[in-house]
C-alpha positions in Angstrom: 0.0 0.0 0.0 1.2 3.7 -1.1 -0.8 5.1 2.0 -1.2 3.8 5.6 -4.5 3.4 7.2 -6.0 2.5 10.7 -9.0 1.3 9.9 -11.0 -1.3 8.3 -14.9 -2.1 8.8 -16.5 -5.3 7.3 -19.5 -7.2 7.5 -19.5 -11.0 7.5 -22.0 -13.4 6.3 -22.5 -17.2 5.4 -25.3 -19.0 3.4 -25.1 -22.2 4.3 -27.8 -23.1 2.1 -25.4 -22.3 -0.6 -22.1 -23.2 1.2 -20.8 -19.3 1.0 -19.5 -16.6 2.9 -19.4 -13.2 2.0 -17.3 -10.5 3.2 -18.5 -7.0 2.3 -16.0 -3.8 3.1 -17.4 -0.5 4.1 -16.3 1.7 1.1 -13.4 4.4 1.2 -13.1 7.6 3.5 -10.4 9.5 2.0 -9.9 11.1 -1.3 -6.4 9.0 -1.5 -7.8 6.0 -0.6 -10.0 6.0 -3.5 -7.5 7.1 -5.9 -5.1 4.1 -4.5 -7.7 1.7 -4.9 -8.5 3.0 -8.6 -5.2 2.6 -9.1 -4.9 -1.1 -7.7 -8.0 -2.0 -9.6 -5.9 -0.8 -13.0 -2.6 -2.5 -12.1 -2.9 -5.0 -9.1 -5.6 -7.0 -10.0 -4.7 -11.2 -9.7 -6.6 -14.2 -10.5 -7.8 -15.9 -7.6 -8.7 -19.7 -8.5 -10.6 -20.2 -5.6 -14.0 -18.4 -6.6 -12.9 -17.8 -10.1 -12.7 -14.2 -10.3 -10.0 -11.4 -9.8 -9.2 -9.3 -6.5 -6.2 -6.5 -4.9 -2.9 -8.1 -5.4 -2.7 -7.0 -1.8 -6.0 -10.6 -1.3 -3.7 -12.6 -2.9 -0.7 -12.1 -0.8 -3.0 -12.5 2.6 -5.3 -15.1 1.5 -3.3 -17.5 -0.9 -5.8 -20.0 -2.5 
């Protein structure tokens, strides 16, 4: 990360009906944040095999699959 910040608010949920869970980020606070995360989303997106799609290179390196 560019910037540094203290904070992070999430909401988790699971289906079990459908064998899920869901994780759901409260969106940005700063001006900077949201230009750091436009610019992640242009150059730090990765595949991520486990549910098929694409997240921050930033997932990846937390959350291997």
């Amino acid at each position: 990360m560019v910037l540094d910040y203290d904070d992070c608010a999430a909401v988790v949920g699971i289906s079990k009906n459908n064998r899920r869970i869901f994780v759901a980020f409260r969106g940005s606070t700063a001006t900077t944040q949201v230009a750091e995360q436009a610019l992640q989303t242009a150059t730090g997106m990765r595949d991520f095999p486990t549910t098929g799609g694409k997240v921050f290179k930033t997932l990846v390196t937390l959350f291997p699959p």
